[in-house]
N, C-alpha and C positions, 0 to 999 in steps of 0.2 A: 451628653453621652461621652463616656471616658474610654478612649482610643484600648484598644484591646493589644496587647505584646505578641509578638508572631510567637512565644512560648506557650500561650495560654491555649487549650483547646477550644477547636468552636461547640457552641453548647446549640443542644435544637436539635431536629428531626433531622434526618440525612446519615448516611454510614460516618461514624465517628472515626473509624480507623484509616479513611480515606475523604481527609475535610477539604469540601469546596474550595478552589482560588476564589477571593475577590476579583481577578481578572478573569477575562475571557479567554476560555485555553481552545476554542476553537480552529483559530487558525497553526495551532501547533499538531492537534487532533489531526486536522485535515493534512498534512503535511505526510504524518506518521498514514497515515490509512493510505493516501495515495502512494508511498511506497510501496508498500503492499500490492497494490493494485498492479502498476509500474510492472512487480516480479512475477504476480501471477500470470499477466499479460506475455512474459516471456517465458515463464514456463509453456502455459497453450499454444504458443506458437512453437516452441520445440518441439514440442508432443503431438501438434500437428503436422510441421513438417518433415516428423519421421515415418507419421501414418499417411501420407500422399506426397504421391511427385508432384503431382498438380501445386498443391499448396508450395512445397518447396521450392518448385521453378517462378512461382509467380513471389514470393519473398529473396529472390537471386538478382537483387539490383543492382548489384556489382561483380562482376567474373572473378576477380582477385580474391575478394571475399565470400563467394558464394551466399549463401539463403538467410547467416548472420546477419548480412547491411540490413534485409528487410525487419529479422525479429527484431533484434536491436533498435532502430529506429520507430517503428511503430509501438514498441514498448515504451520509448521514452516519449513517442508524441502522446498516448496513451496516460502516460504518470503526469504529465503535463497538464494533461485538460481535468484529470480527476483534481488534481492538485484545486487548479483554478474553480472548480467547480464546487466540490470539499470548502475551498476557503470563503468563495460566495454565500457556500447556505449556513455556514459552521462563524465565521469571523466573530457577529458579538455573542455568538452563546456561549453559556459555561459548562463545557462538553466536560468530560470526564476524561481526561487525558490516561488512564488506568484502562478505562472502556477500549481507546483510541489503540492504546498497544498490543491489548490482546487480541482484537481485530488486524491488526498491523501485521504479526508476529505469524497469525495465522494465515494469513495470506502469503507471505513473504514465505512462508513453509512450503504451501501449495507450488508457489512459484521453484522453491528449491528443488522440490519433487519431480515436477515440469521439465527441470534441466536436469536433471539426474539420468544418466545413460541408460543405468540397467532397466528405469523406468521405462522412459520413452524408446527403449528399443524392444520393448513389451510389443507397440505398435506399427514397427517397420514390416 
């Protein structure tokens, strides 16, 4: 079998405009999604801590800083474990790294909205 040029297209079933890695793009997949995740997680925490005091005062781990220390930090313990978790079930498979960003991108949108003032002050 004669080694194939990374110029040459892959031939065979699959979208041709978007050809498999021979590696496993799983743990890059997982990477990109848990970002996502990560930003969504702070957006619903903004968006909740403008829609309740409750929420707000119990995310107020720091007086200096008020209700940020809590989004802030449990957004990242949050992007943290997806990350870990993402790369657990995703590492040898050949995820679609194209799938991974559009997923990524949308979330990370979601998350943007979340912090977005005129948004979240929908619900104050």
């Amino acid at each position: 079998m004669e080694p194939r040029s990374s110029a040459e297209p892959r031939r065979g079933g699959g979208d041709e405009d978007f050809p498999r890695s021979e590696k496993a793009e799983g743990p890059v997949s997982a990477a990109i999604i848990a970002a996502g995740v990560g930003a969504t997680v702070l957006g619903l925490l903004t968006t909740l801590a403008a829609a309740s005091e409750g929420v707000s005062d119990s995310l107020n781990w720091n007086d200096a800083v008020g209700p940020l220390s809590g989004k802030s930090t449990l957004a990242v313990v949050v992007w943290l474990l997806a990350w870990g978790i993402l790369y657990a079930r995703l590492r040898d498979k050949p995820y679609e790294t194209v799938r991974a960003l559009v997923i990524g991108l949308v979330l990370i949108a979601l998350g943007v909205l979340g912090t977005f003032p005129p948004f979240f002050q929908l619900f104050a």
